[in-house]
C-alpha positions as CSV (number, residue, x, y, z in Angstrom):
1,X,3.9,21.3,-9.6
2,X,3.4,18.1,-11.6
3,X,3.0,14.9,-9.8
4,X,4.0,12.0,-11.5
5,X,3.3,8.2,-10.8
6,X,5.0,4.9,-11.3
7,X,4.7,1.4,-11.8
8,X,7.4,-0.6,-9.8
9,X,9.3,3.2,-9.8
10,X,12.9,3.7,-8.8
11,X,13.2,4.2,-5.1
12,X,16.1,4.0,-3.0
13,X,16.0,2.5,0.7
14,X,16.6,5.7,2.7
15,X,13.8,7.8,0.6
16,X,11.4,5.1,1.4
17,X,12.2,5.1,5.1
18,X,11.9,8.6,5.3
19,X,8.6,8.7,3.6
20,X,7.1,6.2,5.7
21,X,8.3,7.3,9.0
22,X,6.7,10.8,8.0
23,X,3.2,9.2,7.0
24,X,2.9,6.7,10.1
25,X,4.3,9.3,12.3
26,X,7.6,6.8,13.7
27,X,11.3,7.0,13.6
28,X,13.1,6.2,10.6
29,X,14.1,2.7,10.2
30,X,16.4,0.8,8.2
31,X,14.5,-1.2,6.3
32,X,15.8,-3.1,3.4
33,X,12.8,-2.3,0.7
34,X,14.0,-3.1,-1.5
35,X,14.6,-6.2,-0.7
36,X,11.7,-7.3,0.4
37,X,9.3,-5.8,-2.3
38,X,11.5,-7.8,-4.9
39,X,10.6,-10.7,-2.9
40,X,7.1,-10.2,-2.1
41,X,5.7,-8.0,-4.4
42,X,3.7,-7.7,-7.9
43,X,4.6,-4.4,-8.1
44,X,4.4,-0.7,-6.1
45,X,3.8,2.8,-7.0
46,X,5.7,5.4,-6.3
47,X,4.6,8.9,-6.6
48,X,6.9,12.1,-7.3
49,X,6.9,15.7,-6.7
50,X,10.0,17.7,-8.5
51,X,12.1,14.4,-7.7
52,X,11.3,13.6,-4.3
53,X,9.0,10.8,-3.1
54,X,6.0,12.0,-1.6
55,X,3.5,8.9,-2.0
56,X,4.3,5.0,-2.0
57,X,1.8,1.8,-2.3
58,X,3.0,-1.8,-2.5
59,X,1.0,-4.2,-4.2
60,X,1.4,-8.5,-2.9
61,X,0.1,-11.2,-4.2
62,X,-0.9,-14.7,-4.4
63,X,0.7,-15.4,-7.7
64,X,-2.8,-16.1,-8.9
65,X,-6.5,-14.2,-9.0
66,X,-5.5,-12.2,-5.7
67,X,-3.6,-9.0,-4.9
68,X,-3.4,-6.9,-1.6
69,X,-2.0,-3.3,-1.1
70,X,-0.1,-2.3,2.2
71,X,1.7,0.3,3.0
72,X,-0.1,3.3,1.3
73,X,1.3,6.3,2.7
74,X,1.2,9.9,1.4
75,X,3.9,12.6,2.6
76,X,2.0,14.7,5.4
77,X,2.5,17.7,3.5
78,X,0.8,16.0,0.4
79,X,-2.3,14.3,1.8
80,X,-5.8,15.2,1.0
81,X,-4.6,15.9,-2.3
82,X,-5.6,13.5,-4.5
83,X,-1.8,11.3,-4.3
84,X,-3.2,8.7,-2.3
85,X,-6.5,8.0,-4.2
86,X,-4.0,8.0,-7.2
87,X,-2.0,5.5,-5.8
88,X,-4.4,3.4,-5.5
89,X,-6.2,4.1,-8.7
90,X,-2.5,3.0,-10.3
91,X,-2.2,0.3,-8.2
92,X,-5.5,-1.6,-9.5
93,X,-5.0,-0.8,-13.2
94,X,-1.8,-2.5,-13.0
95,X,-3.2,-5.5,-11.0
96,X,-6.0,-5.9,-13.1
97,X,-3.3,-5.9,-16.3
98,X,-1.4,-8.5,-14.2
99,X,-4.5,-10.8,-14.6
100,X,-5.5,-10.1,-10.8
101,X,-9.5,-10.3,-10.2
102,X,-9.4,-8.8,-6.8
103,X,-7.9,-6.5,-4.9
104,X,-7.9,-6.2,-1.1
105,X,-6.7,-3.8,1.4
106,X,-7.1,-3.7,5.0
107,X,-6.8,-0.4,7.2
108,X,-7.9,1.3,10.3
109,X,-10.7,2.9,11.0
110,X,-10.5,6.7,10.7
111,X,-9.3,5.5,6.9
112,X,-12.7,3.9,6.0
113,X,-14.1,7.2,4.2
114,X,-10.6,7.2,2.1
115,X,-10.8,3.3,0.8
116,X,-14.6,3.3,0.6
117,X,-15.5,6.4,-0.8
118,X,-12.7,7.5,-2.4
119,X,-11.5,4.8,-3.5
120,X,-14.1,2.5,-4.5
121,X,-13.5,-0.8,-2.1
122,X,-16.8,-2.2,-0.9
123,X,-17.1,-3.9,2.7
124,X,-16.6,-7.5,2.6
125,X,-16.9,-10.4,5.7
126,X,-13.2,-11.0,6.3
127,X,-10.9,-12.7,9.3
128,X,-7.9,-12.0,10.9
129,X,-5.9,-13.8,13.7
130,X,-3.7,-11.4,15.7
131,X,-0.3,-13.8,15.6
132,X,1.4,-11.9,17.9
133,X,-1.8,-12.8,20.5
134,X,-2.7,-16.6,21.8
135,X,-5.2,-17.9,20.5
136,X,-7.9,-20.8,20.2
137,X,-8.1,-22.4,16.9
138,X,-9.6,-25.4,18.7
139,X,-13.0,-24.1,17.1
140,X,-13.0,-27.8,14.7
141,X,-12.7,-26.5,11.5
């Protein structure tokens, strides 16, 4: 079975639902992805076995030097089979032809091995403010 991968690949919104309520384990939504990756996005891979979608990764940006992936997700019955390291691996050639001179990715932490030794990400100091929390930006910066 050949798997093939895509830069800004056909997709249609059901497909995509489907794919990600499998890989984060929810129910299926209606989310319009289309949509929203036109708006947002550089670009997104999509993977393909005999047809059907089995691997997605969307790639956002700053317009500029920086680029982000989100939403990697791999079919259940695909992972730890090379797809998602591919996606990624796809997703950073094609950022880096976009001019892009970093990419970034955030994740939980049972997925460290996969995006730092699979993948090749290093650690990096970063921040985050939880949006959905209160909180103190009284710090004076």
């Amino acid at each position: 079975m050949t798997i093939t991968y895509e830069w800004r690949g056909d997709f249609d919104n059901a497909s995509l639902n489907a794919l990600h309520a499998d890989g984060f384990g929810h129910p299926v939504a209606q989310t319009d992805w289309r949509e929203r990756l036109e708006r947002h996005s550089l670009g997104w891979v999509c993977a393909r076995e005999n047809g059907s979608l089995i691997g997605f990764v969307n790639v956002v940006w700053d317009g500029g030097a920086h680029a982000f992936i989100l939403d990697t997700v791999v079919a259940q019955h695909r992972r730890s089979s090379g797809v998602g390291a591919a996606l990624v691996a796809t997703a950073a050639e094609e950022a880096r032809a976009a001019k892009c001179e970093w990419l970034h990715v955030d994740f939980e932490e049972h997925l460290r091995p996969f995006y730092f030794n699979t993948c090749g990400f290093k650690e990096t100091a970063a921040g985050l403010i939880a949006l959905r929390a209160p909180c103190d930006v009284r710090s004076g910066l």
